[in-house]
TIRO-2110 file (N, C-alpha, C; in Angstrom, 1 decimal):
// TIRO-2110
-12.6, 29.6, 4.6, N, 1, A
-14.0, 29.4, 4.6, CA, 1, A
-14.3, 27.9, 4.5, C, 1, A
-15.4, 27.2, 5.4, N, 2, A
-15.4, 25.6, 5.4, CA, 2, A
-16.3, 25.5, 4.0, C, 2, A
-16.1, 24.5, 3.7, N, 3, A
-17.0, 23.6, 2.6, CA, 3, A
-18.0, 23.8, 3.0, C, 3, A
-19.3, 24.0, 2.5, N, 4, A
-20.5, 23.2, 2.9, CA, 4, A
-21.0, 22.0, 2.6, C, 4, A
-21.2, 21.3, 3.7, N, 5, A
-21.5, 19.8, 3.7, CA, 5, A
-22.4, 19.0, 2.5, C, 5, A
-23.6, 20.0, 2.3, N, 6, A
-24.1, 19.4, 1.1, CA, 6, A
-23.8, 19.1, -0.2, C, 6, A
-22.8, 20.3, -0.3, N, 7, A
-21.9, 20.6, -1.8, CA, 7, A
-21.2, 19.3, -1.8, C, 7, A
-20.2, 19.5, -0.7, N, 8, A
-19.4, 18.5, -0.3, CA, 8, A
-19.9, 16.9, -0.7, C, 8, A
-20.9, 16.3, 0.1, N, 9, A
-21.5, 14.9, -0.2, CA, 9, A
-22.0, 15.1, -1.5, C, 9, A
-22.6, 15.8, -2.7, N, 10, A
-22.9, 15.8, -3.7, CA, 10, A
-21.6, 15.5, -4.4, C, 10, A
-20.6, 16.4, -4.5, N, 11, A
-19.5, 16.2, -5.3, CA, 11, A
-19.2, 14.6, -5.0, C, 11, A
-18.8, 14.7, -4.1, N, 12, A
-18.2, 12.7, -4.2, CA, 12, A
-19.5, 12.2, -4.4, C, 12, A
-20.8, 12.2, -4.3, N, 13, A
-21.8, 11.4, -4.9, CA, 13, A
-21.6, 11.2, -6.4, C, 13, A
-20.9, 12.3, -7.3, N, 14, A
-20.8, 12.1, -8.5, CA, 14, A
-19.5, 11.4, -8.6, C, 14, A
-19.0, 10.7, -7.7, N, 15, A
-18.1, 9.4, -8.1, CA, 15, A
-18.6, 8.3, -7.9, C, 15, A
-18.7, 7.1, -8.8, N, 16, A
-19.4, 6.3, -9.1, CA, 16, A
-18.6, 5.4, -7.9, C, 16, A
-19.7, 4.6, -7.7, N, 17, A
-18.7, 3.1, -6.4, CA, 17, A
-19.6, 2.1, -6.5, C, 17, A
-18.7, 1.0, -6.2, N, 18, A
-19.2, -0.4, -6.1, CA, 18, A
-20.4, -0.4, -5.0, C, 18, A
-21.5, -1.5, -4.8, N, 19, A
-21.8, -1.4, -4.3, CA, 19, A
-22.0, -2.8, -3.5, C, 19, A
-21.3, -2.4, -1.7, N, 20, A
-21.0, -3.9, -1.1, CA, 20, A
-21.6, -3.9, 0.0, C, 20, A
-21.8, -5.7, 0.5, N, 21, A
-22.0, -5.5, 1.5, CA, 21, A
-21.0, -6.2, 2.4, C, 21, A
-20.7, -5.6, 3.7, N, 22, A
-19.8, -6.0, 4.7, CA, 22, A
-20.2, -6.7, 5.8, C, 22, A
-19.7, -7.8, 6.4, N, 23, A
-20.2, -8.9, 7.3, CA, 23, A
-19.2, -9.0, 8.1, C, 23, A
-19.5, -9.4, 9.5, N, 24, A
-18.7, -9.8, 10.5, CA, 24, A
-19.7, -11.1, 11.7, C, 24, A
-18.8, -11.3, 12.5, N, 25, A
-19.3, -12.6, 13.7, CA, 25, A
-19.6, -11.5, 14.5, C, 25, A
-20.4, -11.5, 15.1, N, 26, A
-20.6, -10.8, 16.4, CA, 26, A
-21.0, -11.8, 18.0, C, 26, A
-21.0, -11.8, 19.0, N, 27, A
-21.4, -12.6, 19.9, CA, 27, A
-22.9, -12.8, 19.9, C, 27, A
-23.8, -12.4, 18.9, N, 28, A
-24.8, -12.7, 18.8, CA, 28, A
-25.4, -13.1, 17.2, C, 28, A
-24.2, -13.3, 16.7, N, 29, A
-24.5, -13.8, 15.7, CA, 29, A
-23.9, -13.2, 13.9, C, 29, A
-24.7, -13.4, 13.0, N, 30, A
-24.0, -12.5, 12.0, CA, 30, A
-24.0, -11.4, 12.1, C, 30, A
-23.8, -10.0, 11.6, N, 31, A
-24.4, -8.8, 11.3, CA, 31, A
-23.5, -8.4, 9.9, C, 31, A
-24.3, -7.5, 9.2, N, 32, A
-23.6, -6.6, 8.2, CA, 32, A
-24.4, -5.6, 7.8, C, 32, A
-24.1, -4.6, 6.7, N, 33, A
-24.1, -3.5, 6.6, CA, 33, A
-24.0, -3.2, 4.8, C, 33, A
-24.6, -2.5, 4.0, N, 34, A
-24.2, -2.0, 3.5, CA, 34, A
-23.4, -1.2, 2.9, C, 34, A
-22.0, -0.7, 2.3, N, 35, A
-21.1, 0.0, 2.3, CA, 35, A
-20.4, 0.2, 0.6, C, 35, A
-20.5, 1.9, 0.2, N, 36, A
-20.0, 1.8, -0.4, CA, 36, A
-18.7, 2.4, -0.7, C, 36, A
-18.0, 2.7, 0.5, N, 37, A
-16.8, 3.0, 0.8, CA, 37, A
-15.9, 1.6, 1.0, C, 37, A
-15.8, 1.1, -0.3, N, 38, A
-14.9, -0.1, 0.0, CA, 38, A
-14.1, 0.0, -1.6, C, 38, A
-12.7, -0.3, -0.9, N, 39, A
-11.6, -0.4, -2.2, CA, 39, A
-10.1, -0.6, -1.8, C, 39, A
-9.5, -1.2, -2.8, N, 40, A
-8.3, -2.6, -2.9, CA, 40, A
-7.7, -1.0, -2.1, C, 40, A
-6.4, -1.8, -1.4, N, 41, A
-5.1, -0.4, -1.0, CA, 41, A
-3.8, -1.1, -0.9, C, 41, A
-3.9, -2.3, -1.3, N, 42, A
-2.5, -2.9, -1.5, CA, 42, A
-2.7, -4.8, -2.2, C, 42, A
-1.5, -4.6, -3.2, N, 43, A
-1.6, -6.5, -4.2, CA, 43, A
-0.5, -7.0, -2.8, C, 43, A
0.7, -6.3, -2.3, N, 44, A
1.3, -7.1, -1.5, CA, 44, A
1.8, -6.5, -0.3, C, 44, A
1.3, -6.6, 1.2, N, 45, A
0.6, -8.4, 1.2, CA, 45, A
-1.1, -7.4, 0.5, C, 45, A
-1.5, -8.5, 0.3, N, 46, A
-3.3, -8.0, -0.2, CA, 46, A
-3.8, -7.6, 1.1, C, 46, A
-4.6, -5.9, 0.7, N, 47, A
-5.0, -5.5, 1.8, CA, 47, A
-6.3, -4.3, 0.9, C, 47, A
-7.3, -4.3, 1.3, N, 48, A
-8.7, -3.5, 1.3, CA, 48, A
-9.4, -2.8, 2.4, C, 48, A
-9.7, -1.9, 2.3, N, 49, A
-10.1, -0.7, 3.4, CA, 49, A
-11.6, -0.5, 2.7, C, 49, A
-12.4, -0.7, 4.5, N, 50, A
-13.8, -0.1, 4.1, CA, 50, A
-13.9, 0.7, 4.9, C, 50, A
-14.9, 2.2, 5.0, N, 51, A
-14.7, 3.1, 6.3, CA, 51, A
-16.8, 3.0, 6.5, C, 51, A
-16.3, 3.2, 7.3, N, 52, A
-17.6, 2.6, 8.5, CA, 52, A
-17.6, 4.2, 9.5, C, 52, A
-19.1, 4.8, 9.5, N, 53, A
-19.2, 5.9, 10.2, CA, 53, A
-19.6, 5.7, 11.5, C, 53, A
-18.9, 6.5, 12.5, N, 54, A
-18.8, 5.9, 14.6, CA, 54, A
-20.1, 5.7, 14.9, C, 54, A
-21.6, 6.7, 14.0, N, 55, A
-22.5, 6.7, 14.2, CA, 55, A
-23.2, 5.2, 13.5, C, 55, A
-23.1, 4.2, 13.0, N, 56, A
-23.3, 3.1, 12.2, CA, 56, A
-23.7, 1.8, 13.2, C, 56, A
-24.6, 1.2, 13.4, N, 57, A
-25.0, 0.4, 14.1, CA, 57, A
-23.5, -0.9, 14.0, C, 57, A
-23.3, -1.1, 12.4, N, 58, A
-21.9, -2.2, 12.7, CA, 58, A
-20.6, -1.9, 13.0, C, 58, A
-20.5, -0.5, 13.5, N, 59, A
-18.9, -0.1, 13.5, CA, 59, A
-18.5, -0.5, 14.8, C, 59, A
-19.2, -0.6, 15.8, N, 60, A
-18.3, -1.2, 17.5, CA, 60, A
-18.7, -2.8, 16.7, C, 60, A
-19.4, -3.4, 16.2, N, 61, A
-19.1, -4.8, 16.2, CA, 61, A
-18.0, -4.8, 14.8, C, 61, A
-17.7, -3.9, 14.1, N, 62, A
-16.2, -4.2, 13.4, CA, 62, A
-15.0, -4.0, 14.3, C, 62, A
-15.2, -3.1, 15.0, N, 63, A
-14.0, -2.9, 16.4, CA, 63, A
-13.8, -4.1, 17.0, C, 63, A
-14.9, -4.7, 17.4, N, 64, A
-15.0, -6.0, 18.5, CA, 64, A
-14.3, -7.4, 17.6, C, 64, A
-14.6, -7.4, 16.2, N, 65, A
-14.2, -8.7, 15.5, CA, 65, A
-12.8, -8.5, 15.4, C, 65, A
-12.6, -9.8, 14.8, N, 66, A
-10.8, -9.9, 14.4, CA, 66, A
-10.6, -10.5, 12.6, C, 66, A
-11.7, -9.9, 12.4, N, 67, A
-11.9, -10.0, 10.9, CA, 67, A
-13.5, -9.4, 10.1, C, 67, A
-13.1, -9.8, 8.7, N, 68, A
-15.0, -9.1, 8.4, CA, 68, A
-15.0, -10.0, 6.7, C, 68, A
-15.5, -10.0, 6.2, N, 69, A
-16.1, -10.3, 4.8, CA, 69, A
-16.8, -9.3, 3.8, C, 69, A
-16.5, -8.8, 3.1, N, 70, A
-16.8, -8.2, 1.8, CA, 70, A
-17.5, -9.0, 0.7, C, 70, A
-19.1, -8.7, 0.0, N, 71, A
-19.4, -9.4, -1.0, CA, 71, A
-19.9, -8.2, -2.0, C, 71, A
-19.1, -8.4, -3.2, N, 72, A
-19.5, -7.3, -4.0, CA, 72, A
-20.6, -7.8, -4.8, C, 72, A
-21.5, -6.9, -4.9, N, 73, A
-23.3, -6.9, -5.1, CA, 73, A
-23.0, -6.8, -6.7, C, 73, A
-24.0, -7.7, -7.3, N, 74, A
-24.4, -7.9, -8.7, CA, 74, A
-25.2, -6.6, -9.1, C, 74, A
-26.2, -6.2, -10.2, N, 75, A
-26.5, -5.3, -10.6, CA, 75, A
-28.5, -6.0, -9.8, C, 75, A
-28.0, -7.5, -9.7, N, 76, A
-29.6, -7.7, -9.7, CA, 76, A
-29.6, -8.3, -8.4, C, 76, A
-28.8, -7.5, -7.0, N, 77, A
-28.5, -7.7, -5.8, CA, 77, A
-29.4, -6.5, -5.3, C, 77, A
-29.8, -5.4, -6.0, N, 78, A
-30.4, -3.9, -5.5, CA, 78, A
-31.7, -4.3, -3.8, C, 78, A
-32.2, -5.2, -4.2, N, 79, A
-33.1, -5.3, -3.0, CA, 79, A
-32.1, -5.7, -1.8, C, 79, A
-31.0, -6.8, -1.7, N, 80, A
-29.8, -7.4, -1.0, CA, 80, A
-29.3, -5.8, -0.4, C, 80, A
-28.9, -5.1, -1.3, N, 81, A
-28.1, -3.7, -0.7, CA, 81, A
-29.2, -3.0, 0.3, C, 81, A
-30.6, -3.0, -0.4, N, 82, A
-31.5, -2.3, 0.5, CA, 82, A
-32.1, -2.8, 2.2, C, 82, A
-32.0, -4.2, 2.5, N, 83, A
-31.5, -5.2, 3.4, CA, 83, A
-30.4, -4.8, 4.6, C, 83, A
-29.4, -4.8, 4.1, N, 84, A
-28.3, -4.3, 4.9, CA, 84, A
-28.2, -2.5, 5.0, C, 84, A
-28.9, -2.0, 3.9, N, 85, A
-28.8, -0.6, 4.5, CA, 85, A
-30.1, 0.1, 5.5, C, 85, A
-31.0, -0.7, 5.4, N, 86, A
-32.4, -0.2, 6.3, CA, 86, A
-31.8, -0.3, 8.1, C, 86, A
-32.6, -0.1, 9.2, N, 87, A
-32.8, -0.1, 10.3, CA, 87, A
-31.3, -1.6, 10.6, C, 87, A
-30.5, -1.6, 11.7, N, 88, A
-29.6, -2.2, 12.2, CA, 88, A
-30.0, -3.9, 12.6, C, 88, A
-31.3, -3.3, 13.6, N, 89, A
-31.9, -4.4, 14.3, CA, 89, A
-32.7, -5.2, 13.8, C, 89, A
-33.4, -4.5, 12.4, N, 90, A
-34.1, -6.0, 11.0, CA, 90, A
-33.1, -7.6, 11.1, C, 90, A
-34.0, -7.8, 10.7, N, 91, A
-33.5, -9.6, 10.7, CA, 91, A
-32.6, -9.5, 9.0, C, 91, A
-31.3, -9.5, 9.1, N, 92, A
-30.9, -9.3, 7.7, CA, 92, A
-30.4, -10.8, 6.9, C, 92, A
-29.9, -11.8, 7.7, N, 93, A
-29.6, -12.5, 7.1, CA, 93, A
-30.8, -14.3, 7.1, C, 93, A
-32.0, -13.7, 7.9, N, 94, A
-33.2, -14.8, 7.3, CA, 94, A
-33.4, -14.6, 6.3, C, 94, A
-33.8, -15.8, 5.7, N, 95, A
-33.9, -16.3, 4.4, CA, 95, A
-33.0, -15.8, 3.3, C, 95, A
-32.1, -15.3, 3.5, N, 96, A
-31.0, -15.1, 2.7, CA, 96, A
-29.8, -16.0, 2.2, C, 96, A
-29.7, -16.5, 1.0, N, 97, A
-28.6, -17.6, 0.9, CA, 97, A
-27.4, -16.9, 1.5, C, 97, A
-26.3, -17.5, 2.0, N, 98, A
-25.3, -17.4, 2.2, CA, 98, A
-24.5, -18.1, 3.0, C, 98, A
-23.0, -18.5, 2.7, N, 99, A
-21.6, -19.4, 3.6, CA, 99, A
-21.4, -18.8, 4.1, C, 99, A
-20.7, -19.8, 4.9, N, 100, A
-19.4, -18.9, 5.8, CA, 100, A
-17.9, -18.6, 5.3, C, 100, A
-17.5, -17.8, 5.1, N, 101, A
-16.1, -17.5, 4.7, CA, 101, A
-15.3, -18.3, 5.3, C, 101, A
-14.5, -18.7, 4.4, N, 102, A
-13.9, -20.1, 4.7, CA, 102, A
-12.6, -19.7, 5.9, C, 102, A
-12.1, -18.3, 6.4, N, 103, A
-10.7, -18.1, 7.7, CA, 103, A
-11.8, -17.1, 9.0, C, 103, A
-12.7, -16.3, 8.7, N, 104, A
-13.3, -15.6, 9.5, CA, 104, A
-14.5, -16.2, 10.0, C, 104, A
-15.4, -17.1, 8.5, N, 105, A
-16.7, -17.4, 9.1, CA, 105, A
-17.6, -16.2, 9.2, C, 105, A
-17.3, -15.1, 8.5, N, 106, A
-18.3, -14.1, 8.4, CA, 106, A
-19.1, -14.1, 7.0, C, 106, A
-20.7, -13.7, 6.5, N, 107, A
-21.2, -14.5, 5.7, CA, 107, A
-20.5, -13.8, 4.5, C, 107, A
-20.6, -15.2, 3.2, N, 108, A
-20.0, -14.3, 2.0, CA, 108, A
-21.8, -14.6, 1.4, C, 108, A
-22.1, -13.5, 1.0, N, 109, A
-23.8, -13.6, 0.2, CA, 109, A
-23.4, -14.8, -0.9, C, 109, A
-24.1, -15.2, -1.2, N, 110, A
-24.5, -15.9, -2.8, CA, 110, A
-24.8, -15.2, -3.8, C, 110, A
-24.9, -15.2, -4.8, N, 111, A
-24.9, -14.3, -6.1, CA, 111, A
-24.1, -13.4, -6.3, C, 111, A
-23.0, -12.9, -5.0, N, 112, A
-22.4, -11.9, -5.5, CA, 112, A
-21.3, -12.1, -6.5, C, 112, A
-20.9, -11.3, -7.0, N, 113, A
-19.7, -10.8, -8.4, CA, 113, A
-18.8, -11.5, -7.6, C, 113, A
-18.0, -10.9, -5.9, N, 114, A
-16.6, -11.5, -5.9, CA, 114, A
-16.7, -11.2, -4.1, C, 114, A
-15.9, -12.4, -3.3, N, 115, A
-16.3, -12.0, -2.0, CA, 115, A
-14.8, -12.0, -1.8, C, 115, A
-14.4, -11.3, -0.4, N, 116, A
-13.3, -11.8, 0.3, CA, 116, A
-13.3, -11.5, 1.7, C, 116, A
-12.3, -12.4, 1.9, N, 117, A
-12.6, -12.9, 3.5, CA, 117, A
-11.6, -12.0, 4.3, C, 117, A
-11.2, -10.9, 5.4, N, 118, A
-10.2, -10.7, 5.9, CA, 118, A
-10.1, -10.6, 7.4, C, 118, A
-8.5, -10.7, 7.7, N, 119, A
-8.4, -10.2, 8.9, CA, 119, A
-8.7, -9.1, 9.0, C, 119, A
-8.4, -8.5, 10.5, N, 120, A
-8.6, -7.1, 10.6, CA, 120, A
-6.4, -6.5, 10.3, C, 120, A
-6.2, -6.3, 9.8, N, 121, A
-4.9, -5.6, 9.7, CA, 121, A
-4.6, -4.4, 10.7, C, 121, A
-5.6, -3.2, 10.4, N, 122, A
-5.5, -1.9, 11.3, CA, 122, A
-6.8, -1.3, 11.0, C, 122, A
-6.5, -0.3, 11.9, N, 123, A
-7.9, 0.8, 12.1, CA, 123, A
-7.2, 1.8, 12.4, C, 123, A
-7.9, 2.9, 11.6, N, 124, A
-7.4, 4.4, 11.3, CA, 124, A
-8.3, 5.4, 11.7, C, 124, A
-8.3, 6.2, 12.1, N, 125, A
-9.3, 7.4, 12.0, CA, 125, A
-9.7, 8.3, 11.0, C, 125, A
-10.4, 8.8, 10.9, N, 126, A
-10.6, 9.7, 10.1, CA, 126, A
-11.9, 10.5, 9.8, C, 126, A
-12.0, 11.3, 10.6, N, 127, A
-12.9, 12.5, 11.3, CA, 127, A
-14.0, 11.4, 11.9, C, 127, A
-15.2, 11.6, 11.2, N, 128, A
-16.4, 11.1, 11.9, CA, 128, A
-16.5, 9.3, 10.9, C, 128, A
-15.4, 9.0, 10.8, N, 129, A
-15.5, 7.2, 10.1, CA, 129, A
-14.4, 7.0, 10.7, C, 129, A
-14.4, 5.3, 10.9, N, 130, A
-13.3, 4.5, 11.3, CA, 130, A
-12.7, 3.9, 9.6, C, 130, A
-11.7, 3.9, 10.0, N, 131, A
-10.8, 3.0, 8.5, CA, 131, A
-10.7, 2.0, 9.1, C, 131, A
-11.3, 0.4, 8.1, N, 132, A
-10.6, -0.8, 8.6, CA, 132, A
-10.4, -1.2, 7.6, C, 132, A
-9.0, -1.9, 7.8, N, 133, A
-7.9, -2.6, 6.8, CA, 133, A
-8.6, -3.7, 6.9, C, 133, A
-8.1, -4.9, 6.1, N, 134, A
-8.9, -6.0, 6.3, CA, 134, A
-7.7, -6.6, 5.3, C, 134, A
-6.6, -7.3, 5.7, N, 135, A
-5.7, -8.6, 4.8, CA, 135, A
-6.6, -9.5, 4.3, C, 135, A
-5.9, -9.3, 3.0, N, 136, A
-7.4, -10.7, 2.5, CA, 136, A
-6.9, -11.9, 2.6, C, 136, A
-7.7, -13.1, 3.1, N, 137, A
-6.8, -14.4, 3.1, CA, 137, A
-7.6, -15.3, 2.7, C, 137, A
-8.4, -15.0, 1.8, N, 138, A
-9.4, -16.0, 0.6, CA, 138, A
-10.2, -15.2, -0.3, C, 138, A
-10.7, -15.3, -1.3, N, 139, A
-11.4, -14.7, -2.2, CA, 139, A
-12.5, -15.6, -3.3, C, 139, A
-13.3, -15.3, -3.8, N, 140, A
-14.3, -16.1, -4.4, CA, 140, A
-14.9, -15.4, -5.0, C, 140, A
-14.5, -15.9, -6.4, N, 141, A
-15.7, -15.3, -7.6, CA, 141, A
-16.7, -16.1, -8.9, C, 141, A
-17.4, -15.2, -8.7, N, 142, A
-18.5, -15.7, -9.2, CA, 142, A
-18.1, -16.3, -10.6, C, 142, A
-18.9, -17.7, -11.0, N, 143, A
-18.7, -18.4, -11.9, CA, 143, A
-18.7, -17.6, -13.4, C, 143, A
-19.3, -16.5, -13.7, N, 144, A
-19.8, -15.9, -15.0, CA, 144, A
-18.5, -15.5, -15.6, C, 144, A
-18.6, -16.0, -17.2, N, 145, A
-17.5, -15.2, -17.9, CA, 145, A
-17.4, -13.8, -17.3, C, 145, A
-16.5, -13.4, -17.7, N, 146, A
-16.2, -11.9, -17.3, CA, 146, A
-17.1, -11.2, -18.2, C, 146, A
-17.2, -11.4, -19.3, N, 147, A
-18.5, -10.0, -20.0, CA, 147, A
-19.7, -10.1, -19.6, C, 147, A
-19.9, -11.0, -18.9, N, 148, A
-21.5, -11.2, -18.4, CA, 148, A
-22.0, -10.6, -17.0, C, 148, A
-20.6, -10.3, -16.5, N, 149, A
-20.5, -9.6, -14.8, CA, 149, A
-21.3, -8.3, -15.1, C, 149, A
-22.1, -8.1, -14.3, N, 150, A
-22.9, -7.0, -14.2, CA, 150, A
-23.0, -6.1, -12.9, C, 150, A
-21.8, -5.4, -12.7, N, 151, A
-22.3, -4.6, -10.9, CA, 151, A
-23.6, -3.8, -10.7, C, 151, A
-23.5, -3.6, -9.4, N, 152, A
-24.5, -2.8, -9.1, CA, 152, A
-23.5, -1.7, -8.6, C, 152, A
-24.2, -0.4, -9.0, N, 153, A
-23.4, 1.0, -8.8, CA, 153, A
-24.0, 1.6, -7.9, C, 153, A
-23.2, 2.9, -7.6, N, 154, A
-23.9, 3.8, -6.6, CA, 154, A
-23.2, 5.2, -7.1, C, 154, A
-24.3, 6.1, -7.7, N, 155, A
-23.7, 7.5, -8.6, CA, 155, A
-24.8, 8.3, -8.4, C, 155, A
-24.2, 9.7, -7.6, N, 156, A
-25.4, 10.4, -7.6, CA, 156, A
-27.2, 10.4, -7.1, C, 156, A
-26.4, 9.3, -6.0, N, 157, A
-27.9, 9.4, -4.9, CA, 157, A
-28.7, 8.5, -5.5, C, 157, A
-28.1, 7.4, -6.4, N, 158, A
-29.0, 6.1, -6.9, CA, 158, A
-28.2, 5.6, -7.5, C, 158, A
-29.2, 3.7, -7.4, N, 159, A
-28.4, 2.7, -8.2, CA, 159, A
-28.3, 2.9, -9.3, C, 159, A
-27.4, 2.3, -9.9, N, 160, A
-26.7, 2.5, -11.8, CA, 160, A
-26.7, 1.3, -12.3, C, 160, A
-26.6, 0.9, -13.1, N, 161, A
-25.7, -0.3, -14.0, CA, 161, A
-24.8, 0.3, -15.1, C, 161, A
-23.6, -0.5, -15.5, N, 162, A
-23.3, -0.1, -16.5, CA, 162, A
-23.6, -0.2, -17.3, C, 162, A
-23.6, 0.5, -19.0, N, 163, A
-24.4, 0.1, -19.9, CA, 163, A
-23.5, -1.3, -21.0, C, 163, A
-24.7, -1.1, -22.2, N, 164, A
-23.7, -2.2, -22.9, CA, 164, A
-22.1, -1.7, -23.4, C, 164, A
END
């Protein structure tokens, strides 16, 4: 008997995830996305996997690059996440601070907790999402002691913080 899909996306909604946004160069400029399908999958060589669904306005422009940028969102980034998750073709990176990642040139946001910059390594399948590996080959974190870092979460069909 199959799962049912709602059951299904509820159960993993009740695992908590970072919440990031992903960037790449496109021939028309920046783009990114939303994502909270992102996490480390190797210290050597350094390698992180985000999965991106075929249906996703940035997944043929992750196909098309030869790299992407990851910036993990603060807890007081929530309007930034909402940005990259609305409509594809909004204007997402006007007026928004952000560099260019120092090997790709894809944007790293400002204020985020910790960015990194990668190649593309490989691409995997996996039913209706693409897996993309991404070797990291720079990383940047945010100036705050460590007890001061505050993420923004995603649990249960809404943002979280952790508590004290």
């Amino acid at each position: 008997m199959p799962v049912d899909a709602p059951a299904f996306k509820s159960a993993l909604g009740r695992l908590p995830g970072p919440v990031t946004v992903v960037t790449a160069l496109s021939d028309s400029g920046p783009v990114g996305m939303t994502a909270s399908s992102f996490t480390s999958l190797s210290l050597d060589p350094p390698l992180v996997l985000v999965c991106v669904a075929h249906r996703a306005g940035m997944h043929a422009h992750l196909r098309a690059a030869t790299g992407f940028a990851v910036s993990v969102l603060s807890a007081d980034q929530e309007a930034v996440s909402n940005r990259f998750a609305g409509p594809f073709d909004a204007p997402r990176f006007a007026d928004l601070a952000h560099v260019p990642a120092p090997h790709t040139g894809a944007p790293w946001l400002e204020g985020a907790l910790a960015c990194v910059d990668c190649t593309l390594h490989a691409v995997h399948e996996g039913g209706d999402h693409s897996i993309f590996v991404g070797q990291v080959e720079a990383v940047r974190l945010s100036p705050q002691p460590r007890d001061a870092l505050d993420p923004l979460l995603y649990f249960a069909g809404r943002y979280r913080r952790l508590g004290p």
